[in-house]
N, C-alpha and C positions, 0 to 999 in steps of 0.2 A: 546444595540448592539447585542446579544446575542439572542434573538427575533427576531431581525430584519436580521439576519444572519441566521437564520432557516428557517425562513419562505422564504427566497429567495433563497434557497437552496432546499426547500420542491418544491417552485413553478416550478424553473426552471427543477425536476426532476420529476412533473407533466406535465410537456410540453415533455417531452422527451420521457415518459411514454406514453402518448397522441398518438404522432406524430409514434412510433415504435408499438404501438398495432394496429393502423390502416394499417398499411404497412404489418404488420405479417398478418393478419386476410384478405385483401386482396390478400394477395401474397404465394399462398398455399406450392411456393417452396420455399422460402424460412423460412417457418411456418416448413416444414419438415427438415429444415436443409441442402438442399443439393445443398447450392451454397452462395459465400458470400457479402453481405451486399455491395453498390457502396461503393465507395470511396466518390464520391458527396455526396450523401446521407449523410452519417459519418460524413460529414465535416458541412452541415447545422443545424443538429441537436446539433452539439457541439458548433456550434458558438448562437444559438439562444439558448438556456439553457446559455452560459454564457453571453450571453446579458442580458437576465433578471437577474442572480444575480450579474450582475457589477453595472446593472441601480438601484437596491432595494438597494445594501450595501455601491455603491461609491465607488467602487474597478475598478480594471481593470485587471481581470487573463488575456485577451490576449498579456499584453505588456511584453516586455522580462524579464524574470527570476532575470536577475543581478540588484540590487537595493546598491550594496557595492561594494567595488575595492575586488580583491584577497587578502585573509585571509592569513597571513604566520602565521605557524605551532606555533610559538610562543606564541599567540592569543590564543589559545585555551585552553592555562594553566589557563586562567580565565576564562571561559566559567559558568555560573551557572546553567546549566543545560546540559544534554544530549538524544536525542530520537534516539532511535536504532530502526531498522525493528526490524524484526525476523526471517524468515526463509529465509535461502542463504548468510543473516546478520554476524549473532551474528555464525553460522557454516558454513563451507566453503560448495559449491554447488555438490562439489565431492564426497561426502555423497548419493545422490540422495535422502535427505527426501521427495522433492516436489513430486520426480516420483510418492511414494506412496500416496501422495495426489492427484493429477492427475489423477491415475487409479481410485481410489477410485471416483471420482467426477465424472468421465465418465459412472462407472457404477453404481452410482446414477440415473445421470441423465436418462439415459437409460431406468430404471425400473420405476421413475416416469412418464417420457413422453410415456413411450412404443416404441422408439426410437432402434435401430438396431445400437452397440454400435461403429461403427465409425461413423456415425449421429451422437449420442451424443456429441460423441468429437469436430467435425465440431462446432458443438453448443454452445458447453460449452468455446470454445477458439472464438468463437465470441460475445460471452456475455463477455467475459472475454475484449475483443477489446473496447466496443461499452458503458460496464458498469463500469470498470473498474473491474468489479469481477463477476465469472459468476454465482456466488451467487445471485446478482442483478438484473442481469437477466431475471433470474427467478424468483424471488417474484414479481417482473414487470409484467412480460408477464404472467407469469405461475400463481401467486399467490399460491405460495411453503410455506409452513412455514420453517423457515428459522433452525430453533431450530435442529430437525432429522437432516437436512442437515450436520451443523457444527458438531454435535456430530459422527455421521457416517465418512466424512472424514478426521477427523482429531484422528480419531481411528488403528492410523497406529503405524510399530513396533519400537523402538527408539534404539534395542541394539546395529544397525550399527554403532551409534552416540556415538564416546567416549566422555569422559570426558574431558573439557578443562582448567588445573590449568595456564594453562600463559595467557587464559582471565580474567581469575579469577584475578591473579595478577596483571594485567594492570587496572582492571577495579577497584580495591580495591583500589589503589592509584589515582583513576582519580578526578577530583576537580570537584563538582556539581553534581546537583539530578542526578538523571540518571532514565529514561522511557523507557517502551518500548510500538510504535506507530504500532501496526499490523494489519493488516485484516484479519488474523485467528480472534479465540478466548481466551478468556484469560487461558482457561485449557489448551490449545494448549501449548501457552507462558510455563504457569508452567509446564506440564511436559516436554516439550525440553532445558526451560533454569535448571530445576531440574537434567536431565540426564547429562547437562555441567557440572553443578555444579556452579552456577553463578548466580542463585536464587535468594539467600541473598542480591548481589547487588546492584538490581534494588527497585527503591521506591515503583513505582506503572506498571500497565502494563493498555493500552488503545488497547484495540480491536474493533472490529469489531459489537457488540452489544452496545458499548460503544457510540459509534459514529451513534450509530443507523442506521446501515447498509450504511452507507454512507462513501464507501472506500478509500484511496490515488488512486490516486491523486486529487479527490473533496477537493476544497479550504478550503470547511467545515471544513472538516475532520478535517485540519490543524486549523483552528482556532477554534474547539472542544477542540484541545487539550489546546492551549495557555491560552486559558479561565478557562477551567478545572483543570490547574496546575499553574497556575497565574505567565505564562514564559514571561521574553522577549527577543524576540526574537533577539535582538542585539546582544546578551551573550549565546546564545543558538544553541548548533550544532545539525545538523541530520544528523545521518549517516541508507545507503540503498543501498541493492542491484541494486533497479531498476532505474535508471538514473530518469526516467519523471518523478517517484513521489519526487524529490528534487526541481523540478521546483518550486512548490509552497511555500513549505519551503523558497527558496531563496528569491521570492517576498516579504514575510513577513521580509525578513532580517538576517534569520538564515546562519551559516555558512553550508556547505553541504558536504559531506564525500561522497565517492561512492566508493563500496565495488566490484570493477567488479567481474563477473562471466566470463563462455561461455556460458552463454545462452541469445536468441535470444533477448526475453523480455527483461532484465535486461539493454540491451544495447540501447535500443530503444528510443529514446530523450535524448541521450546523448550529442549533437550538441546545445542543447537549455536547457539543464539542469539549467546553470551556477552553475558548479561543482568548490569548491573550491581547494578538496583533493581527490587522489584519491588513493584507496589498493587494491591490492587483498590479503592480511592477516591483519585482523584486529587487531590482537591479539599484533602481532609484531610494526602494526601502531602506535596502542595504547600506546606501552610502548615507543616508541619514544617520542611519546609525552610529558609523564609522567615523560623522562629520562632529558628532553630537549635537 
């Protein structure tokens, strides 16, 4: 299954690759960046990639999110496992870590395309739409290596970020493995959950090379992980900043936590998520939980 999950995931992301080079390479303006992508457009390329991997794995990502009634909080004392984002996650969004990844990825971008750096941005937040990361993006179109990219923007300063001992303490008492499911990279993971201080508590951390560049919200991704940490996901919560990337979790069966922020993204399929719980302080969540 495991094969057969990859390779419909490889294909459907060769058609999509396909269908977007052709359009880029024709369409000089939007090849520059400087106007965005239809809506139509969006919409066929997403539904024909997930045609092919429903028809190769027997799945069905477009049917609704909800596969279980609502989860009360109770439930989650037995939970055997846990997959946490990471950034906006595990630290509140008022930090602005992302900011500095943001700028940093625009003037990347920028200096590899030769790009006039609000171009870039335009660009990089429509790879971000269309790929689900604008990492993707660009190893698609651009054929970037992906390695420089991650090392550069995730080369940002952390001493904003205090340290958090009441995550620590909620999560030292939480029942089950506990992951964390990111599209950074795994250095990334360590030094931000190192700077909390919250380190120690995680088993393993699943990034973004991990999954082989195949970011949330790709179904993949999510069954990367379940594969790779041999979860089930009946007993298995996700918790996320960004509402859409829970959707697929929930199909699989996972409980779904959502971490709101103010930011635009984060809120975006939130109407279709099927969201079981929702916080904006994790830390506090948590120990309710724990407190029952």
């Amino acid at each position: 299954m495991a094969r057969k999950t990859e390779k419909a995931a490889d294909l459907a992301s060769s058609v999509q690759r396909s269908i977007l080079c052709l359009v880029y390479c024709l369409c000089p303006v939007h090849r520059a960046g400087d106007c965005e992508t239809q809506p139509g457009f969006n919409l066929v390329i997403s539904l024909l990639s997930a045609q092919i991997y429903d028809t190769m794995t027997g799945t069905d990502t477009t049917e609704k999110a909800c596969t279980h009634p609502p989860r009360e909080t109770a439930t989650l004392r037995n939970a055997t496992a846990w997959i946490f984002d990471l950034d906006n996650t595990l630290y509140s969004s008022k930090f602005n870590l992302f900011d500095q990844i943001d700028d940093r990825m625009r003037s990347y971008i920028a200096a590899f395309l030769g790009l006039a750096v609000d171009d870039a941005y335009r660009l990089q937040k429509r790879y971000f739409r269309e790929f689900g990361t604008s990492l993707r993006g660009l190893m698609h179109l651009h054929d970037m290596d992906p390695k420089p990219f991650l090392e550069c923007v995730h080369d940002i300063d952390l001493s904003v970020l205090p340290p958090s001992p009441e995550l620590g303490a909620a999560l030292a008492r939480l029942p089950g493995r506990k992951i964390i499911h990111t599209n950074a990279s795994i250095r990334h993971a360590e030094r931000v959950t190192e700077r909390l201080g919250v380190a120690h508590h995680f088993d393993s951390v699943f990034g973004i090379v991990e999954a082989n560049y195949q970011p949330k919200p790709e179904p993949v991704a999510y069954d990367m992980v379940v594969q790779r940490f041999d979860l089930d996901p009946r007993t298995t919560v996700m918790v996320e900043d960004m509402a859409r990337n829970l959707a697929p979790a929930a199909r699989l069966g996972m409980t779904t936590v959502w971490v709101r922020t103010d930011t635009a993204y984060g809120n975006e399929g939130a109407d279709e998520a099927c969201i079981d719980h929702e916080t904006d302080d994790l830390a506090a969540w948590l120990q309710g939980v724990v407190d029952g």
